[in-house]
Steps between C-alpha positions, in 0.01 A plus 500: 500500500572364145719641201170575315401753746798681506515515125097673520656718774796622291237524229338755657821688642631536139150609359372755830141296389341175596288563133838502319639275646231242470489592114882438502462202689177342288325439809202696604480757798345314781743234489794708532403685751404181664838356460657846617254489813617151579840657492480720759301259706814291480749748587305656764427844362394733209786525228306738299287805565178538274485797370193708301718501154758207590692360739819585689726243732493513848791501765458120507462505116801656477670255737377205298552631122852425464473130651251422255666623192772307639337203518226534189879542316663195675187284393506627127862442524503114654278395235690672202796315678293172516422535128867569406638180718308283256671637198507820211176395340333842574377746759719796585790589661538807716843652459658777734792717399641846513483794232839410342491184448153515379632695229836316401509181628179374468347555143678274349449233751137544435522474160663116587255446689168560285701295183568191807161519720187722338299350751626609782439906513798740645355777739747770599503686798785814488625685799728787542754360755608168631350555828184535332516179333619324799183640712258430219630090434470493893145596478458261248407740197697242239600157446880601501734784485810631276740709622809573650570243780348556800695504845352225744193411279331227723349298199661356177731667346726403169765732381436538091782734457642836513479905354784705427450852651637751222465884479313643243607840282395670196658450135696850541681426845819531559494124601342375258759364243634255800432170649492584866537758720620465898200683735817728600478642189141621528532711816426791367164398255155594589344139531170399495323243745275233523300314737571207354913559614564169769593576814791306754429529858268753458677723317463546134771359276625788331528727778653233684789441232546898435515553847781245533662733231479831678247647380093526480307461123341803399119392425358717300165283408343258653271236350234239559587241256865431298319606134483798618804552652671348167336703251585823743840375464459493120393815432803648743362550822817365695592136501275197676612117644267275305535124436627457159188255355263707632648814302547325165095435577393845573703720231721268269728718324414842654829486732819398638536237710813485717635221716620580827854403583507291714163311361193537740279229494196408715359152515133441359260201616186324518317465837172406625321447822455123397690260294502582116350196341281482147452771327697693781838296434482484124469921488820477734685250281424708208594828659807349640645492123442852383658627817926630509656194649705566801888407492505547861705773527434792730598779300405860656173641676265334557620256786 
């Protein structure tokens, strides 16, 4: 069995038609089919059922698709990574992250980046939670991820910083002439959630701390991704946790933004599933200096 055959094989999968997929491929249609035929010979069974207008998998097709998008990705990705070991010449560079730091961490690092290396291409892959993102790098969908640090992450990892947790209300709140406010003082506001909010031992952060406080947040929306919840808290839907770069990002000047006291803080990193070298280690260098630096002190929630 061979990478090339795999590739034809997902080639079909994606298109439901040996004729696409032969177009998309440039090859003709005998010789995919031939190369999907000597698939199955080598893995001892049909993977796909011909159908009258397409194709559909079979319960062995089914059993083999994710292994070969796995490895058709882990191929794509050791040669990007091959390319990037000898240097920032060109090629590009597949980049991981989650919603919010997509939106205010990582523009202007981009911008560095195209002014430093316009040869080397930044592809950006977005997901709505950190579990996401640590599923997706594990199945080898990017080069390397950004995000909040990862507990136990088996591969390199390199701390670039940290993001301050702050709470988010409109211009007309009663809070919003002060600095901070203490989460004890918001036990009675309708908050908003995200899915984006970290959790600690399985639990997520905020009902962790209010717990601790006596009492339970009362979530009035809940959202996908932190814009959302941000601008919701803008426009006076109750208040929302949001890290403070990524809210200066999304809405500027459209709202309060309120430290918690005492600070919360939750580290962010770089990590990959092999070391970062080339193109890989210069993004991570470059990242490392638009990030908060972190004093090392502890401060509240997160732990």
């Amino acid at each position: 069995m061979s990478l090339r055959q795999m590739e034809y094989f997902l080639a079909v999968v994606e298109e439901s038609s040996f004729t696409r997929a032969a177009d998309g491929l440039h090859v003709t249609q005998p010789a995919l089919s031939h190369q999907v035929k000597a698939l199955e010979r080598a893995v001892g069974g049909a993977l796909l059922e011909r159908m009258p207008r397409g194709v559909r998998l079979t319960p062995m097709g089914r059993a083999f698709l994710p292994h070969a998008q796995l490895a058709v990705r882990s191929a794509r990705q050791a040669e990007r990574a091959a390319r990037a070991a000898a240097g920032v010449a060109g090629g590009e560079l597949h980049i991981a992250t989650v919603h919010a730091l997509a939106v205010g961490l990582l523009p202007a690092v981009a911008a560095r980046w195209r002014s430093l290396h316009p040869g080397v291409s930044l592809v950006l892959r977005e997901y709505g939670s950190t579990e996401a993102l640590e599923e997706q790098l594990e199945r080898g969908v990017a080069d390397l991820a950004v995000g909040p640090e990862p507990a136990g992450w088996p591969g390199p990892l390199l701390r670039i910083g940290r993001e301050e947790l702050v709470i988010v209300v409109p211009f007309d709140d009663p809070l919003a002439g002060r600095p901070a406010v203490t989460l004890a003082e918001l036990a009675h506001r309708d908050w908003i959630r995200c899915a984006m909010e970290p959790l600690v031992d399985g639990v997520l952060v905020l009902d962790r701390a209010c717990g601790a406080l006596g009492f339970t947040p009362h979530t009035v929306l809940r959202t996908e991704h932190t814009s959302t919840a941000v601008r919701m808290a803008a426009a006076g839907v109750g208040v929302v946790m949001a890290p403070a770069h990524m809210v200066r990002g999304a809405v500027g000047e459209d709202c309060v933004l309120l430290s918690l006291d005492p600070p919360w803080h939750r580290p962010l990193a770089v990590f990959s599933r092999v070391p970062l070298t080339g193109a890989a280690a210069a993004f991570t260098e470059l990242i490392g200096d638009g990030a908060v630096p972190d004093p090392g002190c502890p401060g509240g929630p997160p732990h």
